[in-house]
C-alpha positions in Angstrom: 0.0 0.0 0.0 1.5 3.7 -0.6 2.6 5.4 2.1 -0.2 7.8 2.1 -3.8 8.4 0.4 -2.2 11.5 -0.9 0.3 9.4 -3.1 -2.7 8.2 -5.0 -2.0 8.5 -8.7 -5.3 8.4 -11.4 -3.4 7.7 -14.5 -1.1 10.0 -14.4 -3.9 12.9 -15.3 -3.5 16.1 -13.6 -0.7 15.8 -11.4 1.2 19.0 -9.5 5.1 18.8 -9.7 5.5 17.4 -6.5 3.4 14.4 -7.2 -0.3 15.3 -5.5 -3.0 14.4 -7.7 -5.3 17.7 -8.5 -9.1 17.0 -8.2 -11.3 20.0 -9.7 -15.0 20.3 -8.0 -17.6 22.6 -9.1 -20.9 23.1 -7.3 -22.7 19.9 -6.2 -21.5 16.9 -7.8 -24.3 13.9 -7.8 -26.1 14.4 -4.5 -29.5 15.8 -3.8 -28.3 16.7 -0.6 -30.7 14.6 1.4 -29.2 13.7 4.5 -28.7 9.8 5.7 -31.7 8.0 6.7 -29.4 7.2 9.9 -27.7 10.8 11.7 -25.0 10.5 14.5 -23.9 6.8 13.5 -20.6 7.2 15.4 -21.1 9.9 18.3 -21.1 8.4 21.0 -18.0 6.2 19.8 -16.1 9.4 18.6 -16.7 11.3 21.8 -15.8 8.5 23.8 -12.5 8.4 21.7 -11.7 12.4 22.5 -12.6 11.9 25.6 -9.8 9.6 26.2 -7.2 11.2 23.9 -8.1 14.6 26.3 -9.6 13.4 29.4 -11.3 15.4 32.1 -12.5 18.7 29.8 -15.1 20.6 30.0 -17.4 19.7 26.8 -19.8 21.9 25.0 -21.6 20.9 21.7 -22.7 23.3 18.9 -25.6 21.9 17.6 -26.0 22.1 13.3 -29.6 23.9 13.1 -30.4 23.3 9.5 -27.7 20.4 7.7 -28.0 19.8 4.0 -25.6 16.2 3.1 -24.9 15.6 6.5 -25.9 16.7 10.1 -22.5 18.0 11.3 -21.9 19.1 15.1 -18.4 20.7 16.3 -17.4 19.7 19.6 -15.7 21.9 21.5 -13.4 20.8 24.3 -12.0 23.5 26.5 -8.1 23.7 27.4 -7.0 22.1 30.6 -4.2 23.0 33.1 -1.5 20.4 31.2 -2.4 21.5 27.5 -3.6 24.9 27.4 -5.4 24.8 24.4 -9.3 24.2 23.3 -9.7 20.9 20.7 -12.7 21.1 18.5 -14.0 18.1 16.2 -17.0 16.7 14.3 -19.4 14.1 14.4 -21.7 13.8 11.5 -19.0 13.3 8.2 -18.7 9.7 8.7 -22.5 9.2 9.0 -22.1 8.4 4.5 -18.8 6.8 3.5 -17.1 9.4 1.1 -16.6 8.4 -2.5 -13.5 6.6 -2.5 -12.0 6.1 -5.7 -12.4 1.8 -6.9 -8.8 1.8 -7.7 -7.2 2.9 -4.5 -5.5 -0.8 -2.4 -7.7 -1.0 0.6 -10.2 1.8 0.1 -12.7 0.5 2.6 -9.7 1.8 5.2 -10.4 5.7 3.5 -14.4 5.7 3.9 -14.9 7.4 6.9 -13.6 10.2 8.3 -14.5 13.1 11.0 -12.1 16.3 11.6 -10.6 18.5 14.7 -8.5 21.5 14.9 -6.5 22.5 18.1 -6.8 26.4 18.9 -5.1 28.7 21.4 -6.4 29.5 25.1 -7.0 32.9 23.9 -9.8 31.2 21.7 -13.4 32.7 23.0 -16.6 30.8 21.7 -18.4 32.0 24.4 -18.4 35.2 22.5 -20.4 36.9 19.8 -21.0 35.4 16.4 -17.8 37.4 15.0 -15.3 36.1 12.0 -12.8 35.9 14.5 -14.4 33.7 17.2 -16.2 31.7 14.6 -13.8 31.4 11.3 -12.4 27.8 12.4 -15.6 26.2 12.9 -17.3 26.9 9.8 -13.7 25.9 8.2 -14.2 22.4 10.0 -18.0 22.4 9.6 -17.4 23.3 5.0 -14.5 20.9 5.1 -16.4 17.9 6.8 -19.4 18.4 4.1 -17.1 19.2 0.8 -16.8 15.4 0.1 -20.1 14.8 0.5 -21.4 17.7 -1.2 -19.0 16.8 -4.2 -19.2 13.4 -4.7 -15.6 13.0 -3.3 -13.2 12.2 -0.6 -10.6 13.1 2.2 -7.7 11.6 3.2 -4.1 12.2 4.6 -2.1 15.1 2.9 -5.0 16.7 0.8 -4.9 20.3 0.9 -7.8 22.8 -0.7 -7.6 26.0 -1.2 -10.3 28.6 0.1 -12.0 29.4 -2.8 -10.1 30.0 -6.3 -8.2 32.6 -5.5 -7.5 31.7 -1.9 -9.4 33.9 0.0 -8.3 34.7 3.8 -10.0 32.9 5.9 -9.7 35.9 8.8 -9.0 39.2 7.9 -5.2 40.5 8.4 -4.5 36.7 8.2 -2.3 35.0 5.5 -4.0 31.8 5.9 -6.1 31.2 3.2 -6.2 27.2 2.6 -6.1 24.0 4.2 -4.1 20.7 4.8 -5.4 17.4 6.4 -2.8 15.5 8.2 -3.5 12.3 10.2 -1.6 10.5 12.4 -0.7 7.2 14.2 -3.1 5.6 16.7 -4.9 6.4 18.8 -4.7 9.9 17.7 -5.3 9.3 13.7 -7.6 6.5 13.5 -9.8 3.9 15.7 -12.1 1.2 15.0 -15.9 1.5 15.6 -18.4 -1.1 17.3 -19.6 -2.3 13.8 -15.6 -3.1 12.2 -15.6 0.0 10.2 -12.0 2.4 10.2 -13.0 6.2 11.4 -10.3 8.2 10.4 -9.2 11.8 12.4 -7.4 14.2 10.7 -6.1 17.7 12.6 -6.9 20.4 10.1 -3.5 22.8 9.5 -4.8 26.3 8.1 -2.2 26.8 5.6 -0.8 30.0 3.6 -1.1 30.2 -0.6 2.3 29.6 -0.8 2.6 27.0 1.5 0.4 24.9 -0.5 2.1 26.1 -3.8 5.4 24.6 -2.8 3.4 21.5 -1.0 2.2 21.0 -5.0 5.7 21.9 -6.5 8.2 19.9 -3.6 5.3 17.2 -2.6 3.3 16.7 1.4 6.9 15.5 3.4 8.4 18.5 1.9 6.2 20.8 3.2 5.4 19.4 6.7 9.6 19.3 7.0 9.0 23.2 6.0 6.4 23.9 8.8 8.2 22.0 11.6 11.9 24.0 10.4 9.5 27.2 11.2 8.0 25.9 14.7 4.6 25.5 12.7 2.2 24.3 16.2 -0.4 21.7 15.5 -2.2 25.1 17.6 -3.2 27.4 15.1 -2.3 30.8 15.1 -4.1 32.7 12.7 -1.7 35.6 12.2 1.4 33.2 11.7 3.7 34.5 8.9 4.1 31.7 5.9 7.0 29.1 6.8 7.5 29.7 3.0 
């Protein structure tokens, strides 16, 4: 098996430099956007996981009012006195297995999928609806439903750019796209009840250029990059590009 989803190859076609395979989506691809006759397959299972990767927080739940594809909820777990910084994840994306493609060696493996993002103390989603408090969970909340919007999938080492002509995703902030990066167990994958892999990816906001040279040098390249630059899996919004 390749070393990552991201080293997937479709025939050569549309390939960056560095080896990622480009996928081009426009608008909703084959889905009516119904949601799944079952919601909240996995909850109980995936809190239970964060609960062990972070034990003893303080949990709060923002509920999805109206969902289109999937119903997706952002947990949010506050910081604690040993790591002083919030988590926040999903539950709802693997409620429909994402389209993996036929051709990929043990897709079954790459069906499922739900997302979290570590933040600073500093964080405040106790506060008003502003850009600032709420950018990173409408990035998770768009991210978790792309694949399912778009008749696609998510793996290890994809990156996607905010909008076509990478947008900020705060303003004053370079950080305009997006890298999923998973890791070992118990932090990058467990098994549910019914046999079925759920994969947890952290979600790294990335700069325009960052992701150029990710497409240009390939995915170990650039995580070598942000780790020479003291990139923290904690996201600071107003970081300057480690490229």
């Amino acid at each position: 098996m390749k070393n990552r989803p991201d080293d997937y190859l479709n025939n050569g076609e549309d390939m960056s430099p560095g080896g990622s395979q480009i996928f081009r989506h426009s608008g909703h691809e084959n889905s009516d956007g119904s949601l799944p006759e079952n919601s909240c397959v996995y909850i109980n299972e995936i809190c239970a996981h964060f609960d062990s990767l972070y034990p003893g927080r303080k949990v709060e739940v923002l509920h999805e009012i109206v969902s289109e594809f999937v119903h997706i909820d952002v947990h949010v777990m506050y910081p604690a006195p040993e790591d002083d910084f919030f988590v926040i994840y999903t539950t709802g994306m693997s409620d429909k297995p994402m389209n993996v493609p036929q051709e990929l060696e043990c897709r079954q493996d790459w069906q499922f999928a739900e997302l979290f993002m570590c933040l600073p103390s500093s964080w405040n989603p106790a506060g008003k609806m502003t850009q600032e408090n709420f950018w990173a969970v409408e990035l998770l909340k768009f991210t978790a439903r792309m694949p399912h919007m778009c008749s696609t999938w998510l793996a290890d080492g994809h990156t996607m750019p905010n909008g076509p002509n990478y947008e900020p995703f705060l303003a004053g902030s370079q950080l305009s796209a997006m890298i999923l990066i998973g890791a070992n167990p118990p932090r990058g994958h467990f098994i549910a009840d019914d046999g079925n892999r759920i994969n947890l990816y952290s979600l790294i906001p990335l700069t325009r250029l960052e992701v150029e040279y990710k497409l240009e040098k390939g995915t170990a390249s650039l995580l070598n990059k942000l780790d020479e630059d003291g990139v923290s899996f904690v996201v600071n919004a107003f970081r300057r590009s480690a490229v």
